[in-house]
C-alpha positions as CSV (number, residue, x, y, z in Angstrom):
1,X,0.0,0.0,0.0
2,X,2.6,2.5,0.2
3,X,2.5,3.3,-3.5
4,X,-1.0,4.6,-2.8
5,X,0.7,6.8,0.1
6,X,3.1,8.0,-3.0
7,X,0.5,8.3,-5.4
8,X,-1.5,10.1,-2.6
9,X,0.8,12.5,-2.0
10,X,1.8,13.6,-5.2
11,X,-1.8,14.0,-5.7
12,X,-2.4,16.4,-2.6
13,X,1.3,18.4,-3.8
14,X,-0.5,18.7,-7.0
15,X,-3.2,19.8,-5.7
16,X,-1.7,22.8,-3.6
17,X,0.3,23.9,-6.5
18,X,-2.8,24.1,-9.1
19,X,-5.2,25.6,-6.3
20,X,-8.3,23.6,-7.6
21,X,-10.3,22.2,-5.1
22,X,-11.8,19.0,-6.7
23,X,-14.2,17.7,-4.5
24,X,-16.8,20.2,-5.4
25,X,-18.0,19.7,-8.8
26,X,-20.5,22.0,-8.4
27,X,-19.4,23.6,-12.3
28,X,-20.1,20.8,-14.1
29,X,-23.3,19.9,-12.3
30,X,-24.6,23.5,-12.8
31,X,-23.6,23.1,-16.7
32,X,-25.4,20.4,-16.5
33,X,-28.7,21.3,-15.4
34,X,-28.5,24.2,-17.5
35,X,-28.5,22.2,-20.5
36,X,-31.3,20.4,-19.2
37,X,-35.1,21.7,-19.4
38,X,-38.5,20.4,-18.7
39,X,-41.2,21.3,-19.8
40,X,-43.9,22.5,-17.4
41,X,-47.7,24.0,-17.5
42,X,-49.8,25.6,-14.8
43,X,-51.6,23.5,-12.5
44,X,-54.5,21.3,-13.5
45,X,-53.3,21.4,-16.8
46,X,-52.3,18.3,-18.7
47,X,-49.0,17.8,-20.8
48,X,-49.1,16.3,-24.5
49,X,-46.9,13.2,-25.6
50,X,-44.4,14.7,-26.8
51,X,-43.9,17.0,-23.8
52,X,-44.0,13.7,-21.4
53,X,-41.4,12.1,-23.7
54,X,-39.3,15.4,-23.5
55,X,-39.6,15.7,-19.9
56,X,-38.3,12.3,-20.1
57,X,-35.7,12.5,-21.9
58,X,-34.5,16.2,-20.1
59,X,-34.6,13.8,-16.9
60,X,-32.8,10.9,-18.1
61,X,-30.2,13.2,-19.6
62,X,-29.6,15.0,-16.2
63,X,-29.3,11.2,-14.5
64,X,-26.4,9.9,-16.6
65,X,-25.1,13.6,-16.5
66,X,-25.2,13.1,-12.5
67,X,-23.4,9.8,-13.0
68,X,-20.8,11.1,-15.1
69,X,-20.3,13.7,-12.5
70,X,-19.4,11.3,-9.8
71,X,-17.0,9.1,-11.7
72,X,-15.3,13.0,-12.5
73,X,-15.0,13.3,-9.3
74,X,-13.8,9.6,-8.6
75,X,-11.3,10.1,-10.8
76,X,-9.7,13.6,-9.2
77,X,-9.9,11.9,-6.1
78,X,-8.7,8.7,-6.0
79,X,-4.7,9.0,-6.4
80,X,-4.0,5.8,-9.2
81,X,-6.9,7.0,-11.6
82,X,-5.7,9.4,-14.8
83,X,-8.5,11.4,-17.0
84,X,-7.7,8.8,-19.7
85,X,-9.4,6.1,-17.6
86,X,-12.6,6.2,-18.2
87,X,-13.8,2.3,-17.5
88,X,-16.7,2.9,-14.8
89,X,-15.8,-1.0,-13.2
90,X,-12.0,0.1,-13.4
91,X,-12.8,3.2,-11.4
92,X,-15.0,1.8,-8.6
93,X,-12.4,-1.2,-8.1
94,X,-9.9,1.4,-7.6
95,X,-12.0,3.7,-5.0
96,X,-12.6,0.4,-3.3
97,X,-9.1,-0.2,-3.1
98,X,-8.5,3.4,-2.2
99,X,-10.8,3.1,0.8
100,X,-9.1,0.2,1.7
101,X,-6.3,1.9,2.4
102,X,-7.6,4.8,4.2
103,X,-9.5,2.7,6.4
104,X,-6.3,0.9,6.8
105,X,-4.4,3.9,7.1
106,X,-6.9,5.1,10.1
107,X,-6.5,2.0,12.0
108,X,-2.4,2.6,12.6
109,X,-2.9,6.0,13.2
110,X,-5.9,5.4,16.0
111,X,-3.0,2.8,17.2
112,X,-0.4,5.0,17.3
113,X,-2.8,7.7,18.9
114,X,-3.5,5.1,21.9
115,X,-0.4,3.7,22.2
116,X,0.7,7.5,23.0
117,X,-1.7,8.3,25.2
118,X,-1.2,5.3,27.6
């Protein structure tokens, strides 16, 4: 696991020297939904076909927008993903791993903690 340590911090250094904070995302979401309408009427009235199927389609467009959103974000996060990978079961096997680690990484340092305070 320490190449994850190395990967993580060359990461967080990158980080500090860009000055983006990439947790966010809230840009691309707000692109998102601004590319995104519905169509709506005033109460009581009834919407046609072809506005239910755009409403439907606006919708499912702003879902896989959301979804490709997260695995954005996945991918700034997560120290051993690049841009260039964009395989959704490579990324969540990675953020698996990557949780792994921190969780590991917790445990020592809780150790360590209580080992210094006894």
């Amino acid at each position: 696991m320490d190449n994850y340590q190395q990967q993580f911090d060359a990461h967080q250094a990158e980080m500090s020297v860009t000055g983006k904070e990439t947790t966010s995302g809230t840009g691309d979401f707000a692109t998102a939904k601004a590319k995104v309408s519905r169509v709506t009427k005033k109460k009581g009235e009834l919407l046609t076909e072809d506005e239910k199927k755009a409403n439907h389609i606006a919708s499912e467009q702003k879902r896989r927008q959301n979804i490709r959103t997260g695995y954005d974000q996945l991918i700034q996060i997560v120290p051993t993903l690049t841009p260039s990978q964009r395989s959704e079961a490579l990324i969540l096997q990675k953020t698996v791993e990557y949780i792994k680690y921190l969780l590991m990484e917790r445990e020592i340092l809780e150790g360590q903690l209580k080992d210094a305070n006894h």
